[in-house]
C-alpha positions as CSV (number, residue, x, y, z in Angstrom):
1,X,-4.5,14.8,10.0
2,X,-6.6,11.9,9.1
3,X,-5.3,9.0,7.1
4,X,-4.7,5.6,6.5
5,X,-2.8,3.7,9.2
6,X,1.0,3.3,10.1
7,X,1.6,-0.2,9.2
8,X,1.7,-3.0,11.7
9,X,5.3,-3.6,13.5
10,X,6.4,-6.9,14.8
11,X,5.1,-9.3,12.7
12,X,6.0,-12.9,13.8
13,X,5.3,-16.7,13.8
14,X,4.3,-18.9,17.0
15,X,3.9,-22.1,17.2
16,X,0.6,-24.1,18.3
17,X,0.5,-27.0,20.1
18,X,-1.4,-28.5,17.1
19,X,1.6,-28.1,14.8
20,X,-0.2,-27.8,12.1
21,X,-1.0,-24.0,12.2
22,X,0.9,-21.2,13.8
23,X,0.1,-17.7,15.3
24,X,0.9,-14.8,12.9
25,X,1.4,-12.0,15.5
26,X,1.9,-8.0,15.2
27,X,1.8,-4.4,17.0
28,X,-0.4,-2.0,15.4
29,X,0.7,0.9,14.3
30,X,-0.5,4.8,14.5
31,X,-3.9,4.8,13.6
32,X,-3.5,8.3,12.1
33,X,-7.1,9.8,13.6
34,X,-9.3,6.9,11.9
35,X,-9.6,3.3,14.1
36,X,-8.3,0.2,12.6
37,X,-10.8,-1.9,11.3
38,X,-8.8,-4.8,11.0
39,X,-5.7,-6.6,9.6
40,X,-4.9,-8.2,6.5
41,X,-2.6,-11.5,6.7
42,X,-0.5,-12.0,3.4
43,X,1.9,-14.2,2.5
44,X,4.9,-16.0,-0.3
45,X,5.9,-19.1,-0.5
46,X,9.3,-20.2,-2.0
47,X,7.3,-21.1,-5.4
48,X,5.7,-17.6,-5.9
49,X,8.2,-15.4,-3.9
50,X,6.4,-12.2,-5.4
51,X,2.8,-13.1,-5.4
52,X,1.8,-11.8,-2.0
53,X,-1.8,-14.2,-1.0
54,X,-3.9,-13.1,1.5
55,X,-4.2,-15.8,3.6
56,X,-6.3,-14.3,6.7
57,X,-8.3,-11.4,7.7
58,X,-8.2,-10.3,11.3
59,X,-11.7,-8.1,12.2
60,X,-10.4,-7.6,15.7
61,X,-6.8,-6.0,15.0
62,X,-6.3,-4.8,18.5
63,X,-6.0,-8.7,19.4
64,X,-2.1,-8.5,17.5
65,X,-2.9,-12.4,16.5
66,X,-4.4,-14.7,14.2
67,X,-4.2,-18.5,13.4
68,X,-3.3,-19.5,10.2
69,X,-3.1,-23.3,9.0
70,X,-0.3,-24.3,7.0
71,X,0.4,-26.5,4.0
72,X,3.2,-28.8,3.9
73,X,6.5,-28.2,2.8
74,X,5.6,-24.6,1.8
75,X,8.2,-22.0,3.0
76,X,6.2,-19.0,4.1
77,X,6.9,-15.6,4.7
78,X,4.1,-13.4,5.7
79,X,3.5,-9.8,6.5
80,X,0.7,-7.4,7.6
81,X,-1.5,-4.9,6.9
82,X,-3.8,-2.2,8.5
83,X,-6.7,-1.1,7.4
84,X,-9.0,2.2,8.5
85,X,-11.9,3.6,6.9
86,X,-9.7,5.9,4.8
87,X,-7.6,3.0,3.4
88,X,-4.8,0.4,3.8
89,X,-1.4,0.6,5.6
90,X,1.7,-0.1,3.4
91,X,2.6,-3.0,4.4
92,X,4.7,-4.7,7.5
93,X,8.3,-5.8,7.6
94,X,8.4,-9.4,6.7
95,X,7.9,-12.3,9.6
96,X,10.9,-14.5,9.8
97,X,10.3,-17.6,7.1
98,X,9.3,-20.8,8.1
99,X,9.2,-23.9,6.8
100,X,6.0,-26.1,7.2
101,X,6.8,-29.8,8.3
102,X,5.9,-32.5,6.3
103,X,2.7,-33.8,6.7
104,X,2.3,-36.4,9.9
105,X,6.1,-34.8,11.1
106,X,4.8,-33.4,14.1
């Protein structure tokens, strides 16, 4: 059976010593027979809670991280997905929210 891949498990936030990005992280999930290509980063905020925004595109899944910069004040939720040549995973769980400092507050 060939299809498109499990979605990603474990998607979470780290923080950089910058503060003013963080690590999105994640397991890949079954690849289902086809390799994963790579992972899409998506995310809400607290002002468009249903309006998933792909924020990053990982082209090296099997690394399970990617920096993403943050705006200010935003509360961000993000998730993942995996992508093979037959098509995309449904998406992740949900990372835990987190709410970007103020600008300067770090």
């Amino acid at each position: 059976f060939s299809g498109p891949p499990g979605p990603p498990t474990d998607v979470n936030i780290h923080f950089t010593t910058q503060g003013e990005s963080i690590n999105v992280t994640w397991v890949l999930g079954k690849r289902n027979n086809s390799p994963i290509r790579k992972v899409l980063i998506q995310y809400i905020t607290q002002f468009s809670p249903k309006s998933w925004q792909t924020i990053a595109e990982q082209a090296r899944p099997e690394q399970g991280w990617t920096q993403i910069a943050l705006s200010p004040w935003l509360r961000y939720t993000f998730r993942a997905i995996a992508v093979n040549d037959i098509g995309n995973s449904t998406p992740s769980a949900h990372s835990p929210s987190f709410q970007a400092p103020a600008s300067g507050e770090y």
